[in-house]
Structures are given as structure tokens and as C-alpha cells.
N, C-alpha and C positions, 0 to 999 in steps of 0.2 A: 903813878896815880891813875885810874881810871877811870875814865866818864864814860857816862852813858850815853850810847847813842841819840842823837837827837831827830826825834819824828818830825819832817815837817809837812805842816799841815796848810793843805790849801784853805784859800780865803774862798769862801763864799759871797757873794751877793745877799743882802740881804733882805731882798726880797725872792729867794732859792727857798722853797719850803721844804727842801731836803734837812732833815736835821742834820746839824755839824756834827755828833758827836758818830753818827752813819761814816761820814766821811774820815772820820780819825782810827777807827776801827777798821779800813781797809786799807791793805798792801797797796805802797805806788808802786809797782813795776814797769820799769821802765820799756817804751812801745816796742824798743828794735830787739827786746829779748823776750819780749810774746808774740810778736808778729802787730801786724796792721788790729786796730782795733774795730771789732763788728757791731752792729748797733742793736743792742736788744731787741729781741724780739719784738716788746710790748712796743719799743717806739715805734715799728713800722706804721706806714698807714694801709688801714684795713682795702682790702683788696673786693673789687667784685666777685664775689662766687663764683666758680666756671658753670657755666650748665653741662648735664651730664648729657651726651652725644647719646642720640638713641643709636639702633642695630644698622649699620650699616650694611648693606647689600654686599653680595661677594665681586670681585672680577671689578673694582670704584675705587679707584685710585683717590686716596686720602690726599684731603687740598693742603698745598705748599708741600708736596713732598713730591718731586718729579721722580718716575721709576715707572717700573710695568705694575697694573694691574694684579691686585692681592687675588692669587688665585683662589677658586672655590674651595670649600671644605670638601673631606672625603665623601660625608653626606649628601652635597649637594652637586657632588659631580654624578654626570649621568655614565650608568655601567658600561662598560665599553664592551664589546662584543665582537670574540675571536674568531674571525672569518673562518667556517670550517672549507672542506673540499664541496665545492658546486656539482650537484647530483648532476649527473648526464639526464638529457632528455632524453625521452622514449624514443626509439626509431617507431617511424611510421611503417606500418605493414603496409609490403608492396602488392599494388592491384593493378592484375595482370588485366586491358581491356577487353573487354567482351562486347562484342555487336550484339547479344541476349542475354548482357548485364539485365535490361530494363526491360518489361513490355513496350514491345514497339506499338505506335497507334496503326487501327486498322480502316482504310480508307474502300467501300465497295463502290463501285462504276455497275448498275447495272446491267447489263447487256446480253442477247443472247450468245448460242456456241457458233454462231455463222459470225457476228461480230465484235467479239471479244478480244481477239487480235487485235483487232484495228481498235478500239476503246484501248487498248494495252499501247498501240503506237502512240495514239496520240496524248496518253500518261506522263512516255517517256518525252517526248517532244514536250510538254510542259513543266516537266523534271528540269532538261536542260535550257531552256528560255527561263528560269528562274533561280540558274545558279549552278544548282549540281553537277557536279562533275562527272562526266560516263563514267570510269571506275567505280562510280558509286551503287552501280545500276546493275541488279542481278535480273531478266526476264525468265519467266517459265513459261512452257506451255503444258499443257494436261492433251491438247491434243495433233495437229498435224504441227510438227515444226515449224520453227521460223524460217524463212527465206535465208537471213545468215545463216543461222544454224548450221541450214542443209549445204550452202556453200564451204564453209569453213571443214565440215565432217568429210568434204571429200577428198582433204589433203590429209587425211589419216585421225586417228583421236590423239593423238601425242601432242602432234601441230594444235589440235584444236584446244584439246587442255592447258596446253600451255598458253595460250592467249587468256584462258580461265586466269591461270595464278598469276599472270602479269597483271591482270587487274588496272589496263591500259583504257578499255573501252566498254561501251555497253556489252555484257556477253546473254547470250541467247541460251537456251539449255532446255532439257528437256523436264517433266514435271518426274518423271519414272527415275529420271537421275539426281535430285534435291539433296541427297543424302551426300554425292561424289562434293558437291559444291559447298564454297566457305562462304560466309558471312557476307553480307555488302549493308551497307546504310539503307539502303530501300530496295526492297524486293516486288517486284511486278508479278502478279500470279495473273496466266490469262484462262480461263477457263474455257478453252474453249473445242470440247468434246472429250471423246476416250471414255473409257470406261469411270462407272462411278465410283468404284475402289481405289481408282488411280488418284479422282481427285479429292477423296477421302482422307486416303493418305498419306500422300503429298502437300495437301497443303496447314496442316499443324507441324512438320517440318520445315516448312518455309517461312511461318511464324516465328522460328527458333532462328533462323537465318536473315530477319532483316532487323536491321539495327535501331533502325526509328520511323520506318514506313511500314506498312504493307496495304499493296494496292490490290485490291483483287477485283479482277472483271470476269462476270458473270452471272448466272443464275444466281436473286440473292434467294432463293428459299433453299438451295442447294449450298451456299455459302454455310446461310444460318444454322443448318443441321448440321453442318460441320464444326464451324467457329465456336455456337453457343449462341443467343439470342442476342440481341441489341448491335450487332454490325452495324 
């Protein structure tokens, strides 16, 4: 004989406004063969809306999550730039010094050709009382030689030149010889006689040969016709 299974039906409370006949119309299944049971959705209690996080900056480490910094986007990383080869600088052109690199200034001492010498001494004597080194110190004469001069030229011209290029001390010279002689920082022109061709021209070569002086003692209207005005 067979019977029919029998549904049993939970009791309700009756104050449950679930209708009963709700409750007879659903399977009991039993908990440990569906698992833990979950509680509908609609029980939950309503939750506060999250607020939506505006743009966050790059390289801001998001709060409660310890770690390195969210690195920037491609966009906002800055382009990086591949060091190429470092041009060589220019070598500086070499310059060879020259004593008539520059115009040297032109300083005239009046005087006549009896005392132009001696105006030329005491040039040099105030040359060296204020620094200058004798080497520095080229004299000419246009007309009777220096006292050294004539001393030094009698142990031959080789002896005498060569005190020239040692460039040791004051050297004495003549105006006729400008052309033989190098360069010195200050050149002394003494004008004192010879012919006028001699000191014509001799002394625009002795211009070219001092390097930041030239001293010239003499005639200045004999100068000026040489030089060019404003001596």
C-alpha cells in the first residue's frame, strides 16, 4: 500500500504577514546540502553610497595600500632624451705675440739735437725708477752714438749683438741700424742730429718696434712731419 509523502509545513507566527500558503509551495531543503544559507538581498540594510573619488594625481600612493608610488602615465611622463656624442670645442687659434700687435702710445720730450740725449737719459732713468725692467729698453740715436754704444762696438759687432739678443740690459743702437733690431716694450728715439732722411726713416720703423712706448726726444715740428700731427 502506498502513501503519500507527507509535506511538513512550518508554523508560522501569526502575526508573519507572509501568507502560509507562500510557505507550503516551497521546497525545505535541508541547510548542510545547499550550503550556509544567505540573506536576501532586499534584507540587507541600505548602505551609504560611496562617493565617486575624483582623478587622482600620478606618482600618490592610494591611502591604506602601502607600496611604491603609481607610476605616471606614458602621457605624463617627461620624454627622455638620449644623450648623443658632446661636440668638441673649437680650438682657439694660436696667437703668436707681437710687440706691434697694437699701436704703441707715442710720448714726445721736447728738446733740442745738443740735448736730446741727455732728455733720452733721463727717460730711461725714469723708465727704470718706476718698474721697468732694462731688457725692456730699446735706445736709438739718429745722431753721434751712445757712450755704451761706442764702448761695447769695440770688442767687435758679434760681442755687441749679441748683448742685443740677450736682451739682458738697456741696449744703445744706432737710428741707421732700426731695421737689424727686435722689438722691446719701449723704444727711446733720441733725435739728436744726422741727417734728415735718417731720422725720417728711421723713426716709423721704430714705431713698428716698440711694443707699448715710444719716447721720442726732439725737434717736435721735425717729429710731427714725420709721425703725422697731434704727437
Amino acid at each position: 500500500m502506498c502513501h503519500r509523502p507527507v509535506r511538513f509545513v512550518p508554523v508560522f507566527d501569526r502575526q508573519q504577514l507572509t501568507p502560509l500558503t507562500h510557505a507550503i509551495e516551497e521546497p525545505q531543503i535541508h541547510e548542510s546540502a545547499q550550503g550556509p544559507r544567505v540573506t536576501p538581498a532586499a534584507s540587507r540594510t541600505a548602505q551609504t553610497p560611496r562617493p565617486v573619488p575624483g582623478p587622482r594625481p600620478a606618482a600618490v600612493p592610494r591611502p591604506g595600500r602601502p607600496g611604491p608610488a603609481r607610476p605616471a602615465s606614458p602621457a605624463q611622463r617627461a620624454p627622455q632624451v638620449t644623450p648623443g656624442p658632446v661636440p668638441a670645442a673649437p680650438a682657439a687659434a694660436p696667437t703668436a705675440p707681437s710687440v706691434s700687435a697694437a699701436v704703441p702710445q707715442i710720448q714726445l720730450i721736447p728738446a733740442s739735437a745738443e740735448g736730446a740725449l741727455d732728455a733720452a737719459e733721463e727717460a730711461v732713468d725714469l723708465l727704470l725708477d718706476t718698474g721697468r725692467a732694462p731688457g725692456d729698453i730699446l735706445v736709438l740715436t739718429s745722431g753721434d752714438p751712445h757712450p755704451w754704444a761706442a764702448h761695447e762696438l769695440s770688442f767687435g759687432e758679434a760681442a755687441y749683438w749679441a748683448l742685443h739678443d740677450a736682451a739682458d740690459d738697456v741696449f744703445y743702437a744706432d737710428a741707421a741700424q732700426v731695421q737689424r733690431a727686435t722689438g722691446r716694450p719701449v723704444v727711446v728715439f733720441a733725435a739728436n742730429g744726422g741727417a734728415t732722411e735718417t731720422v725720417a726713416g728711421a723713426l716709423p720703423v721704430a714705431l713698428t718696434r716698440a711694443g707699448a712706448l715710444l719716447i721720442v726726444c726732439g725737434d717736435p715740428q721735425q717729429i710731427n712731419s714725420v709721425l703725422g700731427a697731434g704727437v
